[in-house]
C-alpha positions in Angstrom: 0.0 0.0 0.0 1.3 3.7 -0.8 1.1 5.5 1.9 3.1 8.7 1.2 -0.7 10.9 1.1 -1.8 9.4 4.1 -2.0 12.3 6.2 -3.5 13.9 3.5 -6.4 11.8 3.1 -9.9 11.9 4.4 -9.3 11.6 8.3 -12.2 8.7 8.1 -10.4 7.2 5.5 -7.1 7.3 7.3 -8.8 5.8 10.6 -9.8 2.5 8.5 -6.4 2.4 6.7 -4.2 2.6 10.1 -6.5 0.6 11.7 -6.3 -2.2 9.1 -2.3 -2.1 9.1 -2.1 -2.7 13.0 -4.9 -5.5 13.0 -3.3 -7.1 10.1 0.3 -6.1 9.6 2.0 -4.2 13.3 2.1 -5.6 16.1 2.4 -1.8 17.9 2.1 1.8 17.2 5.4 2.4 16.9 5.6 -0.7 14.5 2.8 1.0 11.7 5.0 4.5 12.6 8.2 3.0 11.7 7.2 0.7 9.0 5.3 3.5 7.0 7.5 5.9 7.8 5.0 8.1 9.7 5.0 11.3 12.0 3.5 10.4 15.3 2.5 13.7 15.7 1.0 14.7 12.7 -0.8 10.9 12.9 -2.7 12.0 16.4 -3.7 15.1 15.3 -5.3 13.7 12.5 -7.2 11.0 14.4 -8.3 13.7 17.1 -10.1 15.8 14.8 -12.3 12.8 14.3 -12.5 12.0 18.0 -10.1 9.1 18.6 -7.1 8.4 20.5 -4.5 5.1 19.9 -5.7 2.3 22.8 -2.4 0.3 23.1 -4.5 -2.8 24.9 -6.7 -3.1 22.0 -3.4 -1.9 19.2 -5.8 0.3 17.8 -7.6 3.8 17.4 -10.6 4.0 19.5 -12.9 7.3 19.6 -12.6 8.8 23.1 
């Protein structure tokens, strides 16, 4: 998968990609950050404006 316009996608869109990659593919959050070569930062943000924050018990974004 190309993810180089990630962050520039729909955030909806992004939450079902990222959650996808760390059910199928990482293991961890810093796994899917590492492997797609992704800024933590800009990553939360993104997933805050739709409400949801990473739950490392569950490896995966939950809304708040």
């Amino acid at each position: 998968m190309e993810v180089s316009n990630l962050l520039t996608m729909e955030s909806a869109i992004v939450l079902g990609i990222i959650n996808e990659r760390l059910r199928i593919e990482c293991d961890s959050y810093e796994n899917l950050l590492s492997r797609y070569e992704l800024e933590e930062g800009a990553l939360n943000h993104k997933m805050a404006l739709l409400g949801y924050q990473y739950d490392p018990t569950t490896n995966q974004f939950k809304g708040k």
